[in-house]
N, C-alpha and C positions, 0 to 999 in steps of 0.2 A: 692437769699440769704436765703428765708427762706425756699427753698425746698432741697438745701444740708444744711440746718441746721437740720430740718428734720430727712433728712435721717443718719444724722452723729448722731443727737440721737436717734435716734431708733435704729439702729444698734450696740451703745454703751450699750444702754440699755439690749439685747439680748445678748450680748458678756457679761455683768455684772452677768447676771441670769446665763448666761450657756445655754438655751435653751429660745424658746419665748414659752409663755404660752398658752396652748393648743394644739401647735404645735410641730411638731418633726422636727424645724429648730432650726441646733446646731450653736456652734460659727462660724465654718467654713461656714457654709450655711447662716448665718447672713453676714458676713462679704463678701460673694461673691453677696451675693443680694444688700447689698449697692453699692458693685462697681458699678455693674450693673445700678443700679437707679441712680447715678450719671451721667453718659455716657446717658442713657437713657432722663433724663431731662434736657439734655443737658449744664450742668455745666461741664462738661468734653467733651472734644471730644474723641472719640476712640484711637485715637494714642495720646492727652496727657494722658489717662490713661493705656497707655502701657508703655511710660516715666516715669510717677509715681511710679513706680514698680523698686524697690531697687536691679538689678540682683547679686551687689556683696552678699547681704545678705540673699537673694536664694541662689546662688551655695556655700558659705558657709557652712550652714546648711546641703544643701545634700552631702556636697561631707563629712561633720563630719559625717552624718548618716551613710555614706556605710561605711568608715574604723571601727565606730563603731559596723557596724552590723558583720564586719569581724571577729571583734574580739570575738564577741560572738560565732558568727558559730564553732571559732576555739576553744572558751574552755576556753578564759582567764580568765573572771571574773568566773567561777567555781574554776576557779585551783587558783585563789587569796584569795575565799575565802576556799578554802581547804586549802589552808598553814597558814590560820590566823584562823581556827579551830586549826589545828593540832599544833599550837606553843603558844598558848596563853594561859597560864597554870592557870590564874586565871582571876576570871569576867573584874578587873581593868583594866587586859592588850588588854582582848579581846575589849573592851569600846575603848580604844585608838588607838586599829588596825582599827576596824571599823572606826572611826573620821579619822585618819589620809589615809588613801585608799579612802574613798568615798569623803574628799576632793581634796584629791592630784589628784584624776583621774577625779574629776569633773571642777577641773580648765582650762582641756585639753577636754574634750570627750563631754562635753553638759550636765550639772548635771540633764535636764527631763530623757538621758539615762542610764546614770551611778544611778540613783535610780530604774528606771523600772529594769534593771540587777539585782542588789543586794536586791532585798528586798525579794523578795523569796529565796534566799540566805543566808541570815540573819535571816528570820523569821526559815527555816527548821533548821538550823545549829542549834542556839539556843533553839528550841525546841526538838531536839536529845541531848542536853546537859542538862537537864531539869533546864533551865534558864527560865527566864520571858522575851520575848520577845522585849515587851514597850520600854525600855530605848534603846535597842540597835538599835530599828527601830527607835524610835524618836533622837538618836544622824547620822542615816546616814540623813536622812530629813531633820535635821541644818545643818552637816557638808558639805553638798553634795550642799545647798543651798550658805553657808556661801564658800566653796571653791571657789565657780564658780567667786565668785568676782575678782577672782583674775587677770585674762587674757580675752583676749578680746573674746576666741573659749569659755567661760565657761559658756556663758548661752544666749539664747538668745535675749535681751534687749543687752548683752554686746557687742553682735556681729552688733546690730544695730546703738549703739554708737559707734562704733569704724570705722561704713561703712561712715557715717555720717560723723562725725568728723577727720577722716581720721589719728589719734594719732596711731603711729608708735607701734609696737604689745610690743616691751620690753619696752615701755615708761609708755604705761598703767600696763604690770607687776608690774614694780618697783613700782611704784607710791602706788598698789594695793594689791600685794601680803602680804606687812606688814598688812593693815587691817585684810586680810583673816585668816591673821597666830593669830593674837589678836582674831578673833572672836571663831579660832577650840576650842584656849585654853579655853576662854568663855564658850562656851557649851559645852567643855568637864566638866567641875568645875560645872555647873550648875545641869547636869545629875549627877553626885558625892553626891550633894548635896539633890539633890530632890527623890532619890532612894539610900538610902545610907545600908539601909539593902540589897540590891541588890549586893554592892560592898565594903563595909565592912565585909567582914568575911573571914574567914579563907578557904572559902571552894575552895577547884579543881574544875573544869574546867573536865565535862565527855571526852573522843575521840567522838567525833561527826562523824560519816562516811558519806559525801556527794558523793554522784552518780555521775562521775566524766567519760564526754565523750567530749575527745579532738583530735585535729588532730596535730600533730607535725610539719609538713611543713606548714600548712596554720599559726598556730600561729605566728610563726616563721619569718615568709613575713608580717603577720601585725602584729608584733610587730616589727621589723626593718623599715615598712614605716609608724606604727607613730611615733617611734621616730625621724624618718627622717625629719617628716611632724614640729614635734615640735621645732627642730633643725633651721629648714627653716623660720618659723615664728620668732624666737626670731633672725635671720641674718638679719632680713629686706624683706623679702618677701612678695608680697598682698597675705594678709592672705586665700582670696577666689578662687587665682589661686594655689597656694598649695594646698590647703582643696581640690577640685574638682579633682586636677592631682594627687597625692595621693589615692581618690577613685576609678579615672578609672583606676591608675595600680593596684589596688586589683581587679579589675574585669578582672583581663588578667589572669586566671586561666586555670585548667583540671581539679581541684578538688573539685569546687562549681557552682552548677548551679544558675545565673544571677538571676534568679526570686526567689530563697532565698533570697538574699542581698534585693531584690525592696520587698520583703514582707517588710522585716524589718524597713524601711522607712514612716517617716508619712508623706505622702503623704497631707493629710491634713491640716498640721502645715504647709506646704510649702503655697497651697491655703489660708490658713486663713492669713498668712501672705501677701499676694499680693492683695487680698481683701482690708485688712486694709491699705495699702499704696494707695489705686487709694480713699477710702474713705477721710479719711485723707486730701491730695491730692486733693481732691473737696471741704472739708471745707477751705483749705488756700484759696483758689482760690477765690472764694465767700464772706466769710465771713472775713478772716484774714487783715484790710484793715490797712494802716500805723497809723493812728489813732488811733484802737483798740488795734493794737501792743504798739503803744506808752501808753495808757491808762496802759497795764497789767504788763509795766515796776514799776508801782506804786507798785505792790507787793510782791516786794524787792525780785524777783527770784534769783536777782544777790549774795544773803547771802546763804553761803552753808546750814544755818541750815533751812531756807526758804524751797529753795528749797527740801529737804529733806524730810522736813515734807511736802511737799507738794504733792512730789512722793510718799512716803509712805502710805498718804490718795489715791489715785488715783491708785496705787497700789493695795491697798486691796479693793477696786470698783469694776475696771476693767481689773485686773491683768495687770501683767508687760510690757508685749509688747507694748497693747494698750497707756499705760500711757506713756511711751518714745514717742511712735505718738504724741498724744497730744503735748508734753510739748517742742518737737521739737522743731516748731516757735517761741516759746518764748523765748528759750535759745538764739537761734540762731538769735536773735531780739537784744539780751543786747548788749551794747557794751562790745569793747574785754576785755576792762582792768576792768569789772565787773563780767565776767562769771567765774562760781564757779569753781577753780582749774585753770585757765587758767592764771595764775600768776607766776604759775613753770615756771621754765626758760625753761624744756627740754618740754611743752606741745605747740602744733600747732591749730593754732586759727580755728573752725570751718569757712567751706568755706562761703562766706559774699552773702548773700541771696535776697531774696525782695519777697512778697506775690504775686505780679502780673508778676511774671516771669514764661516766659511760659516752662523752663526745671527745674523740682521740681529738689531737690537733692535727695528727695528719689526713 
């Protein structure tokens, strides 16, 4: 017990920092060393720590990375934000193009890609218009965050909830997509407010010329197979066998070579993610004992604003992903008619668990 407690905080700790100190071991390198030292001091045996490891929530992710890398190879997010230069005649509208595209696309595409796209986008655009920058980067950084809540492919914590919990893709839209739509209006009002000589005035909107290199048949193929792929998730389909089949017929090409698309992949984020599930995964095992579960029912996870606040500290710790790890067990511990949202008639009960069960759900 106290050698995966251990290793589970020192490895959170390293994932908190960003780096260990002194050291050039990142999160992924943190979070593959834990795995490791759990397997290795035998709290895990090697094949429960290959169980441990979430596959829906890998092939997920990768198979969103490739349609998303498609779409850039092809041109799109250039040619979206070429048309939201080119139509947006005044600061006010251009503010609202931006909110509304970098949420809308981050609800579907993974909002870490959909901002690494656009921000050099936004930044060059607005500085060929000689605008100020700030407001319009700091409205896609909220909306692009605040969208993704909306669907289960919009960010990665969502995609873990939803492998997890196994709540059907339009049941979390619905439920979700109203907050998202409250929060664009939010920080769109807030940025209004907080730069209002930015978007108060009278003044036009320069032509901004962005450098514009697209390919017309590749766009074309991946924009008909994400829409496909979106189409398919909200009929009812596992979200992770779509995502992936999706990806591999974007790679059935003549006109992009295979190792473009695997550039564009973080590779990384996939490892750092399968690290933290074999870690994870060794502190239930160890320390998670009926007891202790029963103890942390005391701290009323079961109230939505509880738990909120509770994610949101744990959150800004050790960012998002890690904090869904953590808090797993303990959702997954309450009873049903206590866990937060799980009252809606149309949500499906997390699958029913035990800490000494030797097949994790992750």
């Amino acid at each position: 017990m106290l050698v995966a407690s251990l290793i589970f905080v020192v490895t959170y700790v390293v994932v908190a920092l960003g780096r260990a100190p002194g050291l050039r071991l990142d999160r992924t390198g943190a979070a593959l060393l834990g795995a490791s030292l759990m397997v290795a001091s035998g709290t895990l045996t090697l094949d429960e720590a290959y169980r441990a490891i979430d596959i829906d929530t890998l092939t997920l992710l990768l198979g969103m990375m490739i349609v998303v890398a498609n779409l850039r190879i092809a041109g799109f997010f250039q040619l979206a934000a070429a048309w939201v230069a080119a139509n947006a005649g005044r600061p006010v509208l251009l503010l609202l193009a931006v909110v509304l595209i970098s949420g809308l696309l981050s609800a579907f595409l993974v909002n870490d890609t959909v901002c690494l796209m656009l921000t050099p986008l936004v930044a060059e655009a607005t500085l060929a218009m000689r605008r100020q920058p700030e407001p319009y980067l700091l409205a896609l950084a909220m909306a692009s965050n605040i969208g993704s809540v909306a669907t289960i492919t919009g960010n990665p914590q969502n995609i873990m909830i939803g492998s997890f919990s196994h709540l059907p893709y339009v049941d979390f839209a619905a439920a979700l997509s109203p907050v998202a739509a409250c929060g664009l209006v939010i920080v769109t009002l807030l940025i209004l407010i907080a730069y209002r000589a930015e978007f108060f005035s009278s003044d036009r909107l320069r032509q901004a010329p962005i450098r514009l290199r697209w390919n017309r048949w590749l766009l074309l193929k991946s924009c008909c197979v994400t829409l496909g792929t979106v189409a398919f998730f909200f009929a009812g389909q596992p979200p992770a066998k779509v995502a992936i089949l999706a990806g591999a017929l974007l790679l059935l090409t003549r006109r992009v070579k295979p190792e473009r698309v695997y550039r564009e992949i973080d590779w990384s984020l996939l490892l750092f993610f399968a690290g933290l599930f074999i870690v994870v995964h060794g502190l239930e095992k160890a320390v998670l004992s009926p007891d202790l579960l029963a103890a942390a029912r005391r701290l009323q996870l079961g109230h939505a604003a509880v738990l909120a606040g509770v994610s949101a500290l744990l959150s800004n710790l050790v960012s998002n992903v890690p904090a869904v790890l953590v808090l797993k067990p303990f959702v997954q511990a309450l009873p049903e008619a206590t866990r937060p949202g799980w009252s809606w008639p149309w949500r499906r009960p997390w699958p029913a668990t035990s800490p000494s069960s030797a097949r994790s759900p992750i």
